[in-house]
C-alpha positions as CSV (number, residue, x, y, z in Angstrom):
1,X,-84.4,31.9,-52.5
2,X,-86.5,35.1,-50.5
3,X,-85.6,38.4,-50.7
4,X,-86.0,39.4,-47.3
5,X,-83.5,38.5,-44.3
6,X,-85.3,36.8,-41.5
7,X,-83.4,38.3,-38.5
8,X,-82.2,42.4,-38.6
9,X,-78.9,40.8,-37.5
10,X,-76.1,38.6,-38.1
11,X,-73.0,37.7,-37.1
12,X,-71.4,37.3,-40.4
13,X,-73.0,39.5,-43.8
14,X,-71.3,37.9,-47.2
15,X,-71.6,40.2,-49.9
16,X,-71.7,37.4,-52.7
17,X,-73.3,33.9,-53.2
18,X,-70.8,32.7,-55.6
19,X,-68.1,30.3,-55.3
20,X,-66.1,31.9,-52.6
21,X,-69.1,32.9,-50.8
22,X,-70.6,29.6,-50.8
23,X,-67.1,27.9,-49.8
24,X,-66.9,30.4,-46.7
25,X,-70.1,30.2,-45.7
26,X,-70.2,26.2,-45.3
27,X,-66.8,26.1,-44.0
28,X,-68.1,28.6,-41.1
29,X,-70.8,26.0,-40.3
30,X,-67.6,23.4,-39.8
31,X,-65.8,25.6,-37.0
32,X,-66.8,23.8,-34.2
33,X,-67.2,26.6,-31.7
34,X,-69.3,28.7,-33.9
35,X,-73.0,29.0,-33.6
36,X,-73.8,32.1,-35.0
37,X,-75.7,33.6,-37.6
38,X,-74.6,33.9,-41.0
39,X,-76.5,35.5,-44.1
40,X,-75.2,35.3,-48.0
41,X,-76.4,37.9,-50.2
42,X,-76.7,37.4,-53.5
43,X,-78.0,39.3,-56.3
44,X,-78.5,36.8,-59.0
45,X,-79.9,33.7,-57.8
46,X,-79.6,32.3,-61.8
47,X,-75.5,32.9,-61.3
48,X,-75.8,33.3,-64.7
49,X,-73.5,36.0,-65.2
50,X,-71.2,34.9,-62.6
51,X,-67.3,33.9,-62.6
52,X,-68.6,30.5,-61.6
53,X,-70.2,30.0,-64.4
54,X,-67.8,31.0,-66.6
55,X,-65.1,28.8,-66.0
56,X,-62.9,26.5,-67.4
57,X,-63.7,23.9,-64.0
58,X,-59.8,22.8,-64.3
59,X,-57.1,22.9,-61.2
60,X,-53.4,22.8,-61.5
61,X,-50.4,22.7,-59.3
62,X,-48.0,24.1,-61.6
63,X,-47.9,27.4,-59.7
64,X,-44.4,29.4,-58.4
65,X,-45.1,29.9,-54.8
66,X,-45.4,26.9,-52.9
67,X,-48.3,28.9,-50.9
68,X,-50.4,28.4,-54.3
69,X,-49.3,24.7,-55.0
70,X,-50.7,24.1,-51.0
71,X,-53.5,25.7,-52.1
72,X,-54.6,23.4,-55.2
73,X,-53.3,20.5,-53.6
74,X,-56.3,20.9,-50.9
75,X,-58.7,21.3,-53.6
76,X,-57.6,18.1,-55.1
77,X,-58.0,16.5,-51.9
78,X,-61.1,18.1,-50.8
79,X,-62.8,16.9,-54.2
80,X,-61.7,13.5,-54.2
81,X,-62.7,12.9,-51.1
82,X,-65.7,15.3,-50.4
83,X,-68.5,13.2,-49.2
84,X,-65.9,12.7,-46.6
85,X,-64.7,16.2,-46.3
86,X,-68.4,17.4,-46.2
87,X,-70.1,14.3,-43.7
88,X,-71.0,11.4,-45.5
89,X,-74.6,12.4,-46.2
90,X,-75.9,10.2,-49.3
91,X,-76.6,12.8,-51.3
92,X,-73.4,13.7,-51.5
93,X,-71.6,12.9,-54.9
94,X,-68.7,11.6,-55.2
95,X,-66.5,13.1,-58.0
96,X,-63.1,12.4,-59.3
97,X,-60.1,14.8,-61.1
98,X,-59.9,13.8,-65.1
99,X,-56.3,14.6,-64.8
100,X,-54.7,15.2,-68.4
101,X,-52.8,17.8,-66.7
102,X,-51.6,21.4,-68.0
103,X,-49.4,21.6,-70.7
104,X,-47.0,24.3,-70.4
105,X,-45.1,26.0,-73.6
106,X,-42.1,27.8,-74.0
107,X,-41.0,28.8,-77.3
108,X,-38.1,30.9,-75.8
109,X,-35.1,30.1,-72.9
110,X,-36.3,32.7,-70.3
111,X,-39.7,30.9,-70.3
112,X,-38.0,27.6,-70.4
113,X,-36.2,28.4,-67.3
114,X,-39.4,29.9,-65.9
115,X,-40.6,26.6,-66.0
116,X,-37.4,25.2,-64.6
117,X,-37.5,26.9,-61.8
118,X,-41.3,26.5,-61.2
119,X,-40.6,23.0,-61.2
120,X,-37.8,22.8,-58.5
121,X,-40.5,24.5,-56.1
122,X,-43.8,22.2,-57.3
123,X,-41.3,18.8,-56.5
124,X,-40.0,20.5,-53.4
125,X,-44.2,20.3,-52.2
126,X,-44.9,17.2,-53.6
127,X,-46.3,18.0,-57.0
128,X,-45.4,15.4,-59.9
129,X,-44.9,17.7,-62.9
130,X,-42.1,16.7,-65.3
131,X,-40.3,18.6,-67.8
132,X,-40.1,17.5,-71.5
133,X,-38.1,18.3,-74.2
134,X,-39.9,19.4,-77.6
135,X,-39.2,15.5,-79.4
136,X,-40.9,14.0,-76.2
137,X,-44.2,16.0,-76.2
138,X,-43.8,15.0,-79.7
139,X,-43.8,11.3,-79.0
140,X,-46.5,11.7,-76.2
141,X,-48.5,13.7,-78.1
142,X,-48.1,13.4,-81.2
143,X,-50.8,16.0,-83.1
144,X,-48.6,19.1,-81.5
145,X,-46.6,21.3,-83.8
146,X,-43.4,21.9,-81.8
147,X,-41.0,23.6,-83.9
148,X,-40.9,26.6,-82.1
149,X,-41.0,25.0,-78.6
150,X,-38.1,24.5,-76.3
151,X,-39.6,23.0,-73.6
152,X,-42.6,21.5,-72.0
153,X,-44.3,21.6,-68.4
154,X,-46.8,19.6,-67.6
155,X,-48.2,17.1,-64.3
156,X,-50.3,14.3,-64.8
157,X,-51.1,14.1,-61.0
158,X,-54.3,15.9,-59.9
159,X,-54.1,18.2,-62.6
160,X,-57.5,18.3,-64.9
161,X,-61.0,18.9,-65.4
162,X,-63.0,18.3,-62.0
163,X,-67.2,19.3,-61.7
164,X,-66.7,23.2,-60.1
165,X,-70.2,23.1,-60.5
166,X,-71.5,20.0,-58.8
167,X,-69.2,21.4,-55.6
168,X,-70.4,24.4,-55.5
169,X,-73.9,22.8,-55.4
170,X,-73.3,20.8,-52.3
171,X,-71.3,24.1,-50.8
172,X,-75.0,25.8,-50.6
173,X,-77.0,23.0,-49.8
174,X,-75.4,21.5,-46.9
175,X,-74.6,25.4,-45.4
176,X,-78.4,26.1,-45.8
177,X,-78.9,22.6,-43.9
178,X,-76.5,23.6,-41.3
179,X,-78.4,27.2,-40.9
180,X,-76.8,29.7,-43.5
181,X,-79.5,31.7,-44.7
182,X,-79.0,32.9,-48.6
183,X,-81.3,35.8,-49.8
184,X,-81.4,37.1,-53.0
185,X,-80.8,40.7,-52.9
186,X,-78.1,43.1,-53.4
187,X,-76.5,44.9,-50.8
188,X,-76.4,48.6,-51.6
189,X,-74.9,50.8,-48.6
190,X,-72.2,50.2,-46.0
191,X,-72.9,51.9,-42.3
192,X,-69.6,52.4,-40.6
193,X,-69.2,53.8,-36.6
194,X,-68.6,57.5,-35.9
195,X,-64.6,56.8,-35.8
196,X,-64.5,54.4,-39.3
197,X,-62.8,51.9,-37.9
198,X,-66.2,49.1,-37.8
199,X,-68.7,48.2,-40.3
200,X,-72.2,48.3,-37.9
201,X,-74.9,47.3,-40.8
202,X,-75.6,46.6,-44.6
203,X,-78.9,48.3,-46.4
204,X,-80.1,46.1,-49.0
205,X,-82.0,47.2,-52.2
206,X,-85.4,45.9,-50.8
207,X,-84.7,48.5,-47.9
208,X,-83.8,46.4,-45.2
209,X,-80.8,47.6,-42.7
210,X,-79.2,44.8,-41.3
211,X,-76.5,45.1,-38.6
212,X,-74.0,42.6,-38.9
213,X,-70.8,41.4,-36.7
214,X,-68.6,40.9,-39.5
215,X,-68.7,41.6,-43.3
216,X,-67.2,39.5,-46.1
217,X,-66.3,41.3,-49.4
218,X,-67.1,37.9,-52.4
219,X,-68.5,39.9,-54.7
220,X,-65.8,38.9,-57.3
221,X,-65.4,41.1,-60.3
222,X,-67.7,43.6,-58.2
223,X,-65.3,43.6,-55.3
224,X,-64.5,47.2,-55.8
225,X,-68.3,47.9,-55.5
226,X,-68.7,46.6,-52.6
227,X,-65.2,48.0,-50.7
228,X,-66.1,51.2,-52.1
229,X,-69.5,51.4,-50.2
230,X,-67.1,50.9,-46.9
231,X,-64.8,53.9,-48.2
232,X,-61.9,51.3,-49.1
233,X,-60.4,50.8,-52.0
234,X,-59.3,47.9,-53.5
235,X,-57.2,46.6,-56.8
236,X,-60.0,44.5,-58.7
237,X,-61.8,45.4,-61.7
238,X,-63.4,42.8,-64.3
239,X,-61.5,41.6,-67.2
240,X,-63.3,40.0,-70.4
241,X,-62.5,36.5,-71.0
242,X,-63.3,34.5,-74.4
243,X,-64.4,30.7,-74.0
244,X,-65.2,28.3,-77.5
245,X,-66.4,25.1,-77.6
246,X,-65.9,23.2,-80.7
247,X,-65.6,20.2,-82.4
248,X,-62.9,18.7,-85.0
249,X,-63.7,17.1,-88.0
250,X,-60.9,14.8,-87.2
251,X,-60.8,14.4,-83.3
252,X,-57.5,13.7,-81.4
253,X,-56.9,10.2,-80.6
254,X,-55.7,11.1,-76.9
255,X,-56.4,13.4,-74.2
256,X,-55.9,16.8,-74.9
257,X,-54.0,18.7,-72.0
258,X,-55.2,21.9,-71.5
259,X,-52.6,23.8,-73.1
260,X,-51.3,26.9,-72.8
261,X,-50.0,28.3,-76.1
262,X,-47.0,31.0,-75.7
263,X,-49.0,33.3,-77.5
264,X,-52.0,33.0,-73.9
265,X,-54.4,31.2,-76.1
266,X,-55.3,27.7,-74.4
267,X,-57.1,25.0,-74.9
268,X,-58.4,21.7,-73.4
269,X,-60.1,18.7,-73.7
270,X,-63.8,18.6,-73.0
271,X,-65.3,15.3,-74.0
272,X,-66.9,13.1,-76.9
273,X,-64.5,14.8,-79.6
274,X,-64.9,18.7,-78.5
275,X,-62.8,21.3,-76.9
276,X,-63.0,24.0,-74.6
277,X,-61.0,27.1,-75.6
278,X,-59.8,30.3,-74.3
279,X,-58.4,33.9,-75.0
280,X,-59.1,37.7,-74.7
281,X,-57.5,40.5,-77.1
282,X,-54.1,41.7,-77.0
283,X,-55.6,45.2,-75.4
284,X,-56.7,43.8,-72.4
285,X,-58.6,46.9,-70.6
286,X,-61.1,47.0,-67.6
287,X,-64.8,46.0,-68.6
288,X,-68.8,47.5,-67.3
289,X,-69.8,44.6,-65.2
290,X,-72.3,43.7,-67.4
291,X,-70.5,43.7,-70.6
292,X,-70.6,40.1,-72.1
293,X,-70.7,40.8,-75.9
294,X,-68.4,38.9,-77.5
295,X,-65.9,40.0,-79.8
296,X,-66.0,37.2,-83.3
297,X,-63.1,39.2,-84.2
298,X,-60.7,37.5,-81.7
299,X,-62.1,34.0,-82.8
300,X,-61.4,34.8,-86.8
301,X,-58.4,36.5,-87.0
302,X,-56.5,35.7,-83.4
303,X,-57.8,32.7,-81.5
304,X,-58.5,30.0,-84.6
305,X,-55.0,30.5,-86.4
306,X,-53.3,30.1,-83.1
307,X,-54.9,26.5,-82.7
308,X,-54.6,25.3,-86.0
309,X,-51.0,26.4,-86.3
310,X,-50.1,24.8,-82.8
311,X,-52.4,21.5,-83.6
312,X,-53.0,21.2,-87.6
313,X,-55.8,19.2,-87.0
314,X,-57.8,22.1,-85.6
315,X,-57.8,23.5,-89.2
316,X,-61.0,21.9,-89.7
317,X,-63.1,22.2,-86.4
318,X,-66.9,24.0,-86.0
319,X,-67.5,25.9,-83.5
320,X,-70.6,24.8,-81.3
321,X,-71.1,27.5,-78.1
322,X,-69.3,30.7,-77.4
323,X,-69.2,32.7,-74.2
324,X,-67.9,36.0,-72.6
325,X,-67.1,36.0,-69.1
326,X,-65.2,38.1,-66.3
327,X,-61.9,37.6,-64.4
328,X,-61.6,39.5,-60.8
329,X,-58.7,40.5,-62.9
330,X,-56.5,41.7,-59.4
331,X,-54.1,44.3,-60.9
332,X,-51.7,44.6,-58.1
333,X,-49.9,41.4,-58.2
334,X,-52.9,38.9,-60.1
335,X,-53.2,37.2,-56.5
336,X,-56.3,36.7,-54.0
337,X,-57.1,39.5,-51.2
338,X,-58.3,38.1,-48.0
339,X,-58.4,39.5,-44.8
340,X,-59.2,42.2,-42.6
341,X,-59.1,45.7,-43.6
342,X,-56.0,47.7,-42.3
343,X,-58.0,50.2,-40.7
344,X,-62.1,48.8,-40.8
345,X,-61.3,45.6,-38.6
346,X,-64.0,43.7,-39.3
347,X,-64.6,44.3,-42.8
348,X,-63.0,41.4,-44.9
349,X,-61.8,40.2,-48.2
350,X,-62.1,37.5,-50.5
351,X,-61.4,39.0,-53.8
352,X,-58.8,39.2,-57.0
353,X,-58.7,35.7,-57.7
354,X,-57.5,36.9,-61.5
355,X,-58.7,33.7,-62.9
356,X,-57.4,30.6,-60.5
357,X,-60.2,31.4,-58.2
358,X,-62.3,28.2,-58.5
359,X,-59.7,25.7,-57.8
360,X,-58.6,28.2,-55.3
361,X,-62.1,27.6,-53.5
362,X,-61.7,25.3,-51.0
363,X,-58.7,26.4,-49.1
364,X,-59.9,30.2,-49.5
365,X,-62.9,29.1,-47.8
366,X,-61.8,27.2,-45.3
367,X,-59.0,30.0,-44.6
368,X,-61.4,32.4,-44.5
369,X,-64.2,30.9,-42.3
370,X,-61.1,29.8,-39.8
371,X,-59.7,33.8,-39.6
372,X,-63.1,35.3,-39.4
373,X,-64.6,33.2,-36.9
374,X,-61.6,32.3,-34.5
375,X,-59.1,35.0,-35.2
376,X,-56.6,32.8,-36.5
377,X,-56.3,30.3,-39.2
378,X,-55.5,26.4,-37.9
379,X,-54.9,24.8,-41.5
380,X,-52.7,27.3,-44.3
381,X,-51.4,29.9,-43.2
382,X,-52.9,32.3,-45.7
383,X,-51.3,35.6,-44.1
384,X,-49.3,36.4,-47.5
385,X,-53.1,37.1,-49.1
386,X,-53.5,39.8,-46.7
387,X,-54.8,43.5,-47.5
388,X,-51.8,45.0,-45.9
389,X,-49.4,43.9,-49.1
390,X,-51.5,46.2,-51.0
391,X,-51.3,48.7,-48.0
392,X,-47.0,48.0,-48.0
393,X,-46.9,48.0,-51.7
394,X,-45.3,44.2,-51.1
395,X,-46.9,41.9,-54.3
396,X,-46.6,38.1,-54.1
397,X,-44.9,37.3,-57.2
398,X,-46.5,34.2,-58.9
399,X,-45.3,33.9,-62.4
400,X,-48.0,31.0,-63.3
401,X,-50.6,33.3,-64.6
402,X,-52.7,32.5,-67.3
């Protein structure tokens, strides 16, 4: 990847070669009446650091609004069937959904009927998650300690581990095939028109000033970095999140769902007797973007007893990699931001994901991509995401956050 752009002007600047970056920029090159250009800058090429990276690579449909049960239900779709999706071309993978679903807890009524209700709305779209009582988890799965549990959630349907990564591989390549052009730089300055209302170029770090039609905000826990440099401001700040994986000395003899503990903790099943864990600590503050220490502390005295009291055979387990990584933690209403700017028109968002932002990829993309270069979307209707909530002080209430 070069540093320097090869034109002084696009159509489209995206701030951010990540996931949602990558997703909107490929699903620009699929608007058929768009020929125009489109550059991605990143500023770490490695993506080491990034959300992406981080992840747990799981999608569920057990959400509360049926706008975010739509949403996953495209990703399922779109990843069962991208080498359709994305044109056939051989090299292409094909990939599947290991669907051992999410397994919701509620060790109290009001969360029971949280789930309840939840579940009314995932039927009413089509969804397949079922409700169970503590003695059938126990039956299903029988290495859980439900005493404390009232009731279960969980769909079996399209609900799992899927490669995040192996997407978002074919997301670049094909977009730089179709004439995306990704640099690796970092843009550093925001030109607006004398009245404010337009974003006219980007300066990047290397020096270049490039003018640009449009501008996409991706820059996911940076979001407010980059809104800033366009004098807006915007509700997203990174959040440090915990992942272990580990193995048992006495692996289950099923599936493990990834389960979501009362006390936030979850876990999941990753393969050839380990598991993928995750947590943060009960003070939950805003991070410095580059702040991946981790804190042994949360493993020790918070994360380990909270597994082996909820699966006894986790008393025994070794722990094999450890991670810190960032949520966009959005801390208006823990929902994406997309669309224009209230008062910059042509300065867009595509930020806040709050952790769900991976399996939210594909229909943000494609959302996006449709709104910024037609005007209009033609597939979801992703309106409720706008800015302007955060402008009317109107939050989208999703109760499925983890």
């Amino acid at each position: 990847m070069t540093e320097t752009p090869e034109h002084s002007s696009y159509d489209i600047v995206i701030v951010g070669g990540a996931i949602m970056g990558a997703s909107a920029a490929w699903f620009m090159t699929e608007q058929k009446a768009f020929d125009g250009r489109v550059l991605v800058v990143e500023k770490d090429p490695s993506y080491e650091k990034c959300s992406t990276m981080h992840t747990n690579s799981c999608m569920r449909q057990q959400f509360s609004t049926p706008l975010n049960v739509k949403i996953s239900q495209f990703a399922a779709d779109f990843v069962k069937n991208m080498k359709h999706h994305m044109g056939g071309d051989e090299w292409i993978p094909e990939l599947s959904i290991r669907s051992f679903g999410y397994m919701y807890l509620a060790d109290n009524e009001d969360f029971a009927n949280v789930l309840r209700d939840n579940q009314k709305i995932q039927l009413a779209e089509g969804a397949a998650t079922q409700l169970m009582t503590p003695d059938e988890i126990k039956q299903a799965y029988p290495f859980y300690n439900v005493d404390d549990i009232v009731l279960g959630s969980i769909n079996l349907v399209d609900e799992g581990l899927w490669d995040g990564t192996a997407v978002f591989d074919a997301w670049r390549k094909s977009a730089r095939q179709r004439g995306v052009e990704f640099v690796s730089n970092e843009v550093v300055g925001i030109t607006k028109n004398a009245g404010g209302t337009l974003v006219e170029s980007v300066t990047l770090k290397t020096g270049e000033v490039v003018s640009c039609g449009k501008v996409l905000n991706a820059s996911g826990p940076r979001a407010v970095r980059t809104s800033q440099m366009a004098g807006i401001d915007i509700p997203v700040e990174p959040r440090k999140r915990y992942s272990w994986i580990f193995s048992a000395e006495q692996p289950l003899d099923r599936d493990l769902p990834l389960t979501i503990d009362p006390s936030g903790v979850h876990v999941r099943e990753n393969g050839g007797g380990t598991y993928q864990c995750g947590g943060h600590s009960d003070i939950d503050p805003a991070v410095d973007y580059d702040d991946f220490e981790m804190d042994h502390d949360i493993w020790q005295n918070h994360v380990w007893p909270i597994l082996a009291t909820r699966i006894p055979q986790f008393e025994a387990i070794k722990v094999q990699s450890e991670w810190a990584g960032h949520y966009a933690y959005n801390t208006f209403d823990h929902n994406a931001v997309m669309g224009p700017h209230n008062e910059v028109g042509n300065f867009y968002f595509l930020n806040g994901f709050s952790g769900h932002g991976l399996q939210q990829s594909p229909a943000m993309g494609r959302g996006t991509a449709e709104l910024m270069v037609n005007g209009k979307y033609s597939s979801l209707d992703m309106s409720p995401f706008h800015y302007d909530r955060i402008v009317n002080k109107t939050p989208i209430i999703e109760k499925a956050v983890i």
